[in-house]
C-alpha positions in Angstrom: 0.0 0.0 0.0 1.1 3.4 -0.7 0.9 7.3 1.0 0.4 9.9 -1.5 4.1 11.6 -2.0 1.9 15.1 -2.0 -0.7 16.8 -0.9 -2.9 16.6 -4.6 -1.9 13.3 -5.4 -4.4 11.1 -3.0 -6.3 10.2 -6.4 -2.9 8.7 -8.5 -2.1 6.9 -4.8 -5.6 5.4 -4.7 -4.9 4.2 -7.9 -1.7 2.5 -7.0 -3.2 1.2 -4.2 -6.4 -0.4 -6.2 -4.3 -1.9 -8.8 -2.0 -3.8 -6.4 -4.9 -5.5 -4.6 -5.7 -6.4 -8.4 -2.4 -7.7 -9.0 -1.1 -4.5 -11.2 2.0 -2.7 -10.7 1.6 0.5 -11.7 3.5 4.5 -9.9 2.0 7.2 -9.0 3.4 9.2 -11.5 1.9 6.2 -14.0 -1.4 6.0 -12.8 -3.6 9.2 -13.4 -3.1 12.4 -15.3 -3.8 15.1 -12.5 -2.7 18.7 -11.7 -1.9 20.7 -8.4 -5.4 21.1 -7.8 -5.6 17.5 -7.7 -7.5 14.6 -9.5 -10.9 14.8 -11.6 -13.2 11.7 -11.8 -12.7 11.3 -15.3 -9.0 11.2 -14.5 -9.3 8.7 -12.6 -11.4 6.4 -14.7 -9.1 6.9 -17.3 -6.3 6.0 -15.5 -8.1 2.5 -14.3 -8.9 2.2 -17.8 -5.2 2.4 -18.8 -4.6 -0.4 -16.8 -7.2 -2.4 -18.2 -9.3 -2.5 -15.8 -13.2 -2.2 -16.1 -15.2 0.4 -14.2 -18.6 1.0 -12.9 -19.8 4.4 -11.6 -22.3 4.8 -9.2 -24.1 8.6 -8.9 -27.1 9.3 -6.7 -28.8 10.6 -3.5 -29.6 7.8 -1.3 -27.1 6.8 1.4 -28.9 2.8 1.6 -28.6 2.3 -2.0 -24.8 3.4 -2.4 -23.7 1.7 0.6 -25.5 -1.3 -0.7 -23.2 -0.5 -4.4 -20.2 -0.5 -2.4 -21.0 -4.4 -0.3 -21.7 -5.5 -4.0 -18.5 -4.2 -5.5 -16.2 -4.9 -2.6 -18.1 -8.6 -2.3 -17.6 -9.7 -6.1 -14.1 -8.4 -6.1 -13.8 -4.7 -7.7 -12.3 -2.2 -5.0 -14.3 1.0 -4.5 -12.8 4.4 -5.2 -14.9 7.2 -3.6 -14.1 11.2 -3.0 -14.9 11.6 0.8 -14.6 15.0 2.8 -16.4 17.4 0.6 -15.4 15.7 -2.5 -12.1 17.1 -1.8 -10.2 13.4 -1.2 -10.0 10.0 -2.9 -9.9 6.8 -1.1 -11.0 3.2 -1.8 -12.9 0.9 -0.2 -11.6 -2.3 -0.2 -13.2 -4.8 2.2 -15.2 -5.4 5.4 -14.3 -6.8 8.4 -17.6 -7.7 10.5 -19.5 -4.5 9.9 -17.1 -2.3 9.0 -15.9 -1.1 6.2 -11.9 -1.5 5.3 -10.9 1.9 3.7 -7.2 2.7 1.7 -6.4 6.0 2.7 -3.3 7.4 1.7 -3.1 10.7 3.7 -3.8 8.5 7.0 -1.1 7.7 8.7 -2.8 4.0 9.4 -3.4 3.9 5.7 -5.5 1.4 6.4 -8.6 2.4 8.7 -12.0 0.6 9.5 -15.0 2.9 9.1 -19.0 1.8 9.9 -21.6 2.2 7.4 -22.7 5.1 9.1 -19.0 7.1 9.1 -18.3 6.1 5.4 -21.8 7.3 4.7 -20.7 10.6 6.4 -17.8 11.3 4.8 -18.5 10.1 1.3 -22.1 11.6 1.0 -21.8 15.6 -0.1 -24.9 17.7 -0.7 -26.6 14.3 -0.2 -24.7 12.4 -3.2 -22.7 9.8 -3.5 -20.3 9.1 -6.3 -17.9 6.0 -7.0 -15.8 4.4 -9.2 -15.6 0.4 -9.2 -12.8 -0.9 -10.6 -13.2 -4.2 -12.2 -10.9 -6.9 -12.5 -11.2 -9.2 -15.9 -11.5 -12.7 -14.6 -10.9 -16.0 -15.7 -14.0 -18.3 -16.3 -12.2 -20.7 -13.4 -12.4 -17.8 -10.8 -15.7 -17.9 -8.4 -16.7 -15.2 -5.6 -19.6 -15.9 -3.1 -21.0 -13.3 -1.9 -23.2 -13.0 1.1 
């Protein structure tokens, strides 16, 4: 797992992060075009896509429904990447662990932190919407998930 080396680049770190739990080795530098104001959404999708991964975006207004995006995503395989605090920082939801939520965020100094449905609902939802970016692994017609 990686820190973002600056303060704008949470979005190319997420990246990096997301594509080594997919088995990708990709830099920051490598991952996303961005700027010093930091990283659009279509940045990042075109970086994921770079790296040939899929992606599914999820937009709307109801907290239920995208938490409900994210257990799907996380449960078939596809790492989250969502813009939390004001839509001013990108992290990715990776996992759960009991209830909560595992989240990759590379300006903690844990990196990795544990968040409940009702903090990552907090933090993600802005003006009461909710935008993410699944990125989607191609898999082989051998590999199986079962999801709960």
């Amino acid at each position: 797992m990686k820190y973002q080396s600056r303060k704008f680049t949470c979005g190319p770190a997420t990246i990096v992060n997301v594509a080594n739990l997919l088995g990708i080795k990709v830099s920051e530098e490598d991952a996303c075009k961005h700027t010093v104001d930091g990283t659009t959404e279509r940045q990042i999708k075109d970086g994921l896509q770079r790296l040939g991964l899929g992606i599914e975006v999820h937009k709307g207004r109801d907290s239920l429904a995208a938490i409900q995006w994210v257990d799907t995503s996380i449960c078939l395989g596809s790492p989250t990447i969502i813009c939390v605090d004001k839509w001013t920082h990108w992290v990715a939801v990776v996992g759960k662990l009991g209830g909560d939520y595992l989240v990759i965020d590379p300006a903690d100094p844990e990196l990795l932190v544990r968040f409940t449905s009702a903090k990552l609902s907090a933090i993600w939802g802005y003006n009461k919407r909710y935008y993410g970016i699944a990125a989607i692994k191609r898999v082989e017609p051998s590999e199986t998930y079962l999801c709960s």
